[in-house]
C-alpha positions as CSV (number, residue, x, y, z in Angstrom):
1,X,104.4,82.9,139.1
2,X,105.9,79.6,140.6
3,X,105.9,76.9,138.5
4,X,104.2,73.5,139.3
5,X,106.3,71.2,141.6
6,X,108.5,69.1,139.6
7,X,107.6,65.3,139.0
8,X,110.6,63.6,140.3
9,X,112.5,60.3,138.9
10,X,113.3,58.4,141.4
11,X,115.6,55.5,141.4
12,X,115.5,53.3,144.2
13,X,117.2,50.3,144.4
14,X,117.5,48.3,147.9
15,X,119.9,44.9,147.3
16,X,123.6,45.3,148.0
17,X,126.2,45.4,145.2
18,X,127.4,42.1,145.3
19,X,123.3,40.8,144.7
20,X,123.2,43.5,141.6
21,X,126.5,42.2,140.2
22,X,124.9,38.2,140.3
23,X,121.5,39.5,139.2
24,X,123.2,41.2,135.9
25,X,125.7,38.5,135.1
26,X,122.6,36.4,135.4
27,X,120.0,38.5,133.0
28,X,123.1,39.0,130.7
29,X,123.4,35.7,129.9
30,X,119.6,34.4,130.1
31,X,119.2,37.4,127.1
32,X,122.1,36.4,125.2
33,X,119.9,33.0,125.4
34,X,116.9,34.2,124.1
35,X,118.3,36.5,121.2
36,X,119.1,33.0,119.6
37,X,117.5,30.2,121.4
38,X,119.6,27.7,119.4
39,X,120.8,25.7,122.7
40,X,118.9,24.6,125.3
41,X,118.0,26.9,128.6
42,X,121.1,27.7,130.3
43,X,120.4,26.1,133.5
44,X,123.5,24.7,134.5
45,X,125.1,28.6,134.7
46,X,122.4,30.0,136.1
47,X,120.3,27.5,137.9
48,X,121.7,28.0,141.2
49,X,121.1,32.2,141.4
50,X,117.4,31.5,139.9
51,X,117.0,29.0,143.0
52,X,117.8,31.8,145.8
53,X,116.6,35.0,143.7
54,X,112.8,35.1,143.1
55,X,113.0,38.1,141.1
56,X,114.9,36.9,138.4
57,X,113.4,33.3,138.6
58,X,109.9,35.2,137.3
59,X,111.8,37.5,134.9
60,X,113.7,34.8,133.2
61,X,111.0,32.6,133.2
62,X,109.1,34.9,131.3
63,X,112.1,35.5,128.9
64,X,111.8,31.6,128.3
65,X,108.4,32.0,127.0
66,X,108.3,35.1,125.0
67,X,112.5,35.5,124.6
68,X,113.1,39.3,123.9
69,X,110.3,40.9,124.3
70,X,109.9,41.2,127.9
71,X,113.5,42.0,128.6
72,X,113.5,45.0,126.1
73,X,110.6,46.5,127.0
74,X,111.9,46.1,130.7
75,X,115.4,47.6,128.9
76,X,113.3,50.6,127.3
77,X,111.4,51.8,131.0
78,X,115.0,51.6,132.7
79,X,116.1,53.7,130.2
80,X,113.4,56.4,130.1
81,X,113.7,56.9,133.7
82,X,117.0,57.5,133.2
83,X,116.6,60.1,130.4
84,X,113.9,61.9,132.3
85,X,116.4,61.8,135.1
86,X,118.7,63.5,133.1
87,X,116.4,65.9,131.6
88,X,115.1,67.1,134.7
89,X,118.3,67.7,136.3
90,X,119.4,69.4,133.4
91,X,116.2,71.7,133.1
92,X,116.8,72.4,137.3
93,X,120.3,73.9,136.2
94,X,119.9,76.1,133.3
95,X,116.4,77.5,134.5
96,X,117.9,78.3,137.9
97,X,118.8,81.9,136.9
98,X,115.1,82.2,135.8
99,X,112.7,84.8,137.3
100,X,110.0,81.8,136.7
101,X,111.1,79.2,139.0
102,X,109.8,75.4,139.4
103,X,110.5,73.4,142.5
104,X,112.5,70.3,140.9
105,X,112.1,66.8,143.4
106,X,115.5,66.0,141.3
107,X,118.4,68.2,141.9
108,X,120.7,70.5,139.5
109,X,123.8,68.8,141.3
110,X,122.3,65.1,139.8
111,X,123.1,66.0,136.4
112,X,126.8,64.0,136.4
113,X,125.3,61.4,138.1
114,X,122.7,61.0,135.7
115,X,125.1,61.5,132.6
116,X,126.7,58.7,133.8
117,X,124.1,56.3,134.5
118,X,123.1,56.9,131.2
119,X,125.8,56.2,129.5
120,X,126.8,53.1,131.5
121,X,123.5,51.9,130.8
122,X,123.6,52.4,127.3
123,X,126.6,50.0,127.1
124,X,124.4,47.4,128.4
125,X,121.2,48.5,126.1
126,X,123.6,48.5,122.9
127,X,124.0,44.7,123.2
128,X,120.9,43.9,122.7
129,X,120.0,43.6,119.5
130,X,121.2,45.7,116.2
131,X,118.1,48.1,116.7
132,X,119.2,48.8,120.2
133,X,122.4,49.4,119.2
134,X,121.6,52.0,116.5
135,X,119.4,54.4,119.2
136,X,121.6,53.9,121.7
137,X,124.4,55.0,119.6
138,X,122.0,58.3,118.4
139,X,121.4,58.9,122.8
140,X,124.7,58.6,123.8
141,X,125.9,61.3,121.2
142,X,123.4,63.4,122.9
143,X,123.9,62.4,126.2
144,X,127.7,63.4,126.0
145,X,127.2,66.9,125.5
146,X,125.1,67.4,128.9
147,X,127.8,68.8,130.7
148,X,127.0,72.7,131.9
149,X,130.1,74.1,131.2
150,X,130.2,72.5,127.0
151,X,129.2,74.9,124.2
152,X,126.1,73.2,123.2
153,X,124.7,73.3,126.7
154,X,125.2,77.2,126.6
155,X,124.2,78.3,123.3
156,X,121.0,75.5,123.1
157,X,119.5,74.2,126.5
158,X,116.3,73.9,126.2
159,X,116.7,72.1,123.2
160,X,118.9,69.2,124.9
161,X,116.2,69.5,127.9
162,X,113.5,68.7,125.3
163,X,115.4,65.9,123.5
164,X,115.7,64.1,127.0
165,X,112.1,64.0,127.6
166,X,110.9,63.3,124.1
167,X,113.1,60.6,123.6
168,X,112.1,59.1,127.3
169,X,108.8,59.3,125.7
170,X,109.6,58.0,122.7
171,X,111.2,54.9,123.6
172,X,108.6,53.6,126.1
173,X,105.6,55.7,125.4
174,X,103.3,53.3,127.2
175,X,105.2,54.2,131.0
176,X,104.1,55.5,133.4
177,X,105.4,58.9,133.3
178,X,104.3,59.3,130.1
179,X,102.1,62.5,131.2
180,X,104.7,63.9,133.5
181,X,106.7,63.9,130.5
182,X,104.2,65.7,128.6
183,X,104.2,68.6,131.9
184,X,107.7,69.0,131.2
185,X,107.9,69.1,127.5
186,X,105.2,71.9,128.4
187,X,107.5,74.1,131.2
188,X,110.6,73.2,128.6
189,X,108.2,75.2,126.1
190,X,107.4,77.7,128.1
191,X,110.6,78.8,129.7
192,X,112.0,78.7,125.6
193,X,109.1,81.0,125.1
194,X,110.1,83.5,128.1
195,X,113.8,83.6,126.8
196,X,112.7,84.8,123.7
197,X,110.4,87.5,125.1
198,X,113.9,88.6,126.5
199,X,115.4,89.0,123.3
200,X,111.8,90.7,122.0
201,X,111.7,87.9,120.1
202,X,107.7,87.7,119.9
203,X,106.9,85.8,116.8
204,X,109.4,82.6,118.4
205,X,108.3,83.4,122.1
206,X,103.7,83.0,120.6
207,X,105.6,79.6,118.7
208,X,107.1,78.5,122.2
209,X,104.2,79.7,124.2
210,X,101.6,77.9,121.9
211,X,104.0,74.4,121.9
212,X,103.7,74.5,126.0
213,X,99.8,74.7,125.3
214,X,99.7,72.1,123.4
215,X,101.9,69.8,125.7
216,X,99.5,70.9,128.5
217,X,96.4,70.0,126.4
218,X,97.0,66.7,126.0
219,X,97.8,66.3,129.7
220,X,94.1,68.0,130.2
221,X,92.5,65.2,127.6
222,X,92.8,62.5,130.2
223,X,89.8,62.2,132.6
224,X,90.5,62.3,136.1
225,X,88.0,60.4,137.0
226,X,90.0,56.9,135.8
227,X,92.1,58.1,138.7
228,X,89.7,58.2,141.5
229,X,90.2,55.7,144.3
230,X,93.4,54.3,143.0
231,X,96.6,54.9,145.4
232,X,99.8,53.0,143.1
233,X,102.6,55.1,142.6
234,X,101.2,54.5,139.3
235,X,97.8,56.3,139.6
236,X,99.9,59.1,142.2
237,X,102.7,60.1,139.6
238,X,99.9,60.5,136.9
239,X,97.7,62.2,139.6
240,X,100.4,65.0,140.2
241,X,100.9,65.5,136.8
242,X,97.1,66.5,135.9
243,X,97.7,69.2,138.7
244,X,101.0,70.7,137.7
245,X,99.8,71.2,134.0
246,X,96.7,73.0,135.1
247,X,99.5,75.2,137.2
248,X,101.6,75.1,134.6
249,X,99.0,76.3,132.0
250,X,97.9,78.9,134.4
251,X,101.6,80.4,134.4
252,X,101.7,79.9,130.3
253,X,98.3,82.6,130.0
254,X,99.5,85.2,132.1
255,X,103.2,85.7,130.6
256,X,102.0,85.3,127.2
257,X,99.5,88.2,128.2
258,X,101.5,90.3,130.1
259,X,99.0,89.6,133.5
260,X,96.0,90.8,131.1
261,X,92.6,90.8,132.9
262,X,91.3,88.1,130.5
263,X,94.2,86.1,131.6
264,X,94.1,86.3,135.1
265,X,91.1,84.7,134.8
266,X,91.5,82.1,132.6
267,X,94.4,81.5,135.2
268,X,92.1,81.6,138.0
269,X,89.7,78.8,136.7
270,X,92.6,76.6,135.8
271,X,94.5,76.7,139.3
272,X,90.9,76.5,141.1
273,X,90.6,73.0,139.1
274,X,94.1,72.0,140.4
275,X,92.9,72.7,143.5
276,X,89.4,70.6,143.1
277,X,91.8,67.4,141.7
278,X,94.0,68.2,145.0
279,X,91.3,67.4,146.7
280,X,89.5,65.3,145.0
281,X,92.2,62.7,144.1
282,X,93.5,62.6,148.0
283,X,96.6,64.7,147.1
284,X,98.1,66.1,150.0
285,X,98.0,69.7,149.4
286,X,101.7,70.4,151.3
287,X,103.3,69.0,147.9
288,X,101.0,70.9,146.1
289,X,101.6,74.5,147.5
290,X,102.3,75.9,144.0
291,X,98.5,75.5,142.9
292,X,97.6,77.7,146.5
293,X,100.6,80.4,146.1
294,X,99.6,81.1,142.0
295,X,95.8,81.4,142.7
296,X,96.9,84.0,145.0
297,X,99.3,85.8,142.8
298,X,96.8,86.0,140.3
299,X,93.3,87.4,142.5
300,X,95.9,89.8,143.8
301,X,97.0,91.3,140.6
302,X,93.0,91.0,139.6
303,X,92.8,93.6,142.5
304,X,95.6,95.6,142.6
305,X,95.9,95.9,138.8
306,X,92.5,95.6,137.4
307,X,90.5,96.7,140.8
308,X,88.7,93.6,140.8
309,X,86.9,93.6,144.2
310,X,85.2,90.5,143.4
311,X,89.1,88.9,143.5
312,X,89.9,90.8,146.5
313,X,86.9,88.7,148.5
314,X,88.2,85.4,147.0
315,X,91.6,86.0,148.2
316,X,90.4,86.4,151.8
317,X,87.8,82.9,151.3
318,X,91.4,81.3,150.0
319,X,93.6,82.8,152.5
320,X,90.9,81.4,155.7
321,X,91.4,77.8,153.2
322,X,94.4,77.7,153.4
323,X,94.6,78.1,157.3
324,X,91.9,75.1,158.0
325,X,94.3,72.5,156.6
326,X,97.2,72.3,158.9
327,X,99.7,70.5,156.5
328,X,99.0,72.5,153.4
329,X,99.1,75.8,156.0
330,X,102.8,74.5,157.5
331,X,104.5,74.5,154.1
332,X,102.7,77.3,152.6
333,X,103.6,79.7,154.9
334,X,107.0,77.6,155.4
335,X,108.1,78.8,151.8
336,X,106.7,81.9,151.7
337,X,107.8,83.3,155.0
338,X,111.3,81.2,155.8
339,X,112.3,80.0,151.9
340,X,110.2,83.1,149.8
341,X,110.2,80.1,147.3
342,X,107.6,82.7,145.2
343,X,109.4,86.5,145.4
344,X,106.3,87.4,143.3
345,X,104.1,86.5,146.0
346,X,106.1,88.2,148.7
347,X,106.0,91.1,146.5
348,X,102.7,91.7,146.6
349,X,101.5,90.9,149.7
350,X,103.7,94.1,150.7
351,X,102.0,96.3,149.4
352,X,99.8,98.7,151.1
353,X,96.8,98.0,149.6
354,X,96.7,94.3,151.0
355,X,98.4,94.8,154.2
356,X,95.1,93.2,156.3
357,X,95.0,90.4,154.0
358,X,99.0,90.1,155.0
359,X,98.6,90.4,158.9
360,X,96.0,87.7,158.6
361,X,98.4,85.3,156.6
362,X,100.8,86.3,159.0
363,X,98.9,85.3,162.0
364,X,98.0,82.4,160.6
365,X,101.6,81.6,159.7
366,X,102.6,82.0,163.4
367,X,100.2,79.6,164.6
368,X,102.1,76.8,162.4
369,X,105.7,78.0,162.3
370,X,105.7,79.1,165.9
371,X,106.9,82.7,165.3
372,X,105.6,85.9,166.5
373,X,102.1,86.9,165.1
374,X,100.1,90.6,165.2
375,X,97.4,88.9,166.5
376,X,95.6,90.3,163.4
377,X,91.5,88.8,162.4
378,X,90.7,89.5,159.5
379,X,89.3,92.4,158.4
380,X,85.8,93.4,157.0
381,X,86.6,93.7,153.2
């Protein structure tokens, strides 16, 4: 099964270099300021940037009033974003190889980029105060060593992986990634787990396995509900993250199991209440296609391993879904047919036994992609 699409960091920044260079000479001195305060406001250095720079006029004028605490807690979300930058880009590379795959938003090839904004940032962080300096000495110790081709990387990467992400969590547990986190503490979990079944390791692959559940659980706590009608990057980043670690979840029962028939189903309710939150949090289901292929995946192998006609009928009710919704039916069949992002998928949709279910998917698919179609309606079932 295809993991749940990753949860991107994204790092946008829009003002030229010239404007970043005055805005951080500017902050640099205004915190220098306000780890003392024993001289007045340092207007006369920095009066003239604050008059033609409205962002740090409000940020500085509300390290004035409450010196410190503003600025660090600013200092803390810059640098979990970074970390989760890292640690996503890291988890992209050394789970590349895996049979279980998860599309990542940020890319393997961003890990020495996001090395080294980490550690030039953590020069800056350091400064701050003695406290600062003390974790940012403990990161960048860890942060050196995520390079692919170092020992630690090979002999423990999932471990480095999860130190990222539960240090970004740990440092500003309040932001708003704070449940994407949690997913990928969960998939970090769960692809330890599978490497372990590898090795016939059981007893460390059910530790693994029941770690990811747990990560996953505490995503599920949160209501959806406090969610509804909200559209902030906010609300959408925590909105996508409820989804993948249903999909996530999903994946975790059915490899622990083996594909048993009590999983599939447990797997089936969870990925049919990613799909409700799709919809019912206004989630555009093309960024979504893993919740669609998995629910698939797993009423086929009800069917074809556990002759489950009841699964076979669903398959068809989500197969005519999936064609009614023109965005989510363009990058479904997109990856399956042009990308086969999900090789399990494309597996079993070639076998025998589902080959009408498979001409109508592919005449669906042709109606989107623009490609050659049997002309197939489905079938009676």
């Amino acid at each position: 099964m295809r993991r749940g699409r990753g949860i991107g960091t994204t790092l946008t920044h829009e003002e030229s270099d010239s404007d970043r260079a005055a805005c951080s000479v500017v902050r640099e001195m205004v915190a220098r300021w306000a780890q003392t305060r024993d001289r007045p406001f340092p207007y006369l250095e920095v009066g003239d940037h604050l008059t033609r720079c409205p962002d740090c006029l409000v940020w500085s004028t509300t390290i004035a009033w409450e010196p410190g605490g503003h600025y660090l807690a600013g200092l803390k979300l810059e640098l979990n974003e970074l970390l989760a930058c890292l640690g996503e880009s890291l988890l992209a590379l050394v789970s590349s190889g895996h049979a279980t795959g998860i599309r990542f938003e940020v890319r393997p090839d961003a890990l020495p980029a996001a090395r080294a904004g980490a550690l030039g940032f953590l020069k800056r962080y350091r400064s701050f105060s003695a406290e600062a300096g003390a974790e940012a000495e403990r990161i960048q110790q860890v942060v050196v060593r995520a390079e692919p081709e170092t020992g630690p990387v090979t002999l423990e990467p999932y471990e480095l992986v999860r130190y990222f992400f539960q240090t970004a969590l740990d440092v500003a547990p309040d932001s708003e990634r704070r449940l994407s986190l949690l997913v990928y503490l969960g998939v970090t979990e769960n692809y330890r787990a599978l490497a372990a079944q590898q090795r016939n390791l059981s007893k460390s692959a059910a530790v693994h396995f029941g770690l990811a559940r747990g990560y996953f659980g505490r995503v599920l706590a949160h209501d959806p509900r406090q969610y509804k009608g909200t559209a902030t990057a906010t609300a959408t980043c925590a909105k996508s993250a409820l989804v993948a670690a249903r999909v996530n979840l999903a994946g975790t029962e059915v490899h622990e199991s083996g594909y048993s028939e009590a999983a599939l189903r447990r797997s089936v309710a969870l990925l049919n209440e990613a799909r409700a939150l799709v919809a019912g949090l206004a989630l555009p289901g093309s960024e979504h296609t893993a919740v669609y292929s998995n629910l698939l995946i797993s009423l086929l192998r009800l069917q074809l391993d556990h002759s489950q006609t009841d699964a076979q009928a669903e398959a068809w009710r989500l197969a005519e879904e999936i064609g009614r919704q023109p965005g989510l039916a363009q990058a479904f069949f997109r990856e399956w047919l042009e990308e086969n992002a999900d090789p399990e998928l494309t597996e079993l949709l070639a076998r025998p036994e589902v080959s009408d279910l498979a001409g109508f998917l592919r005449g669906q698919a042709a109606r989107f992609l623009d490609l050659p179609g049997p002309g197939s309606d489905r079938q009676n079932v």
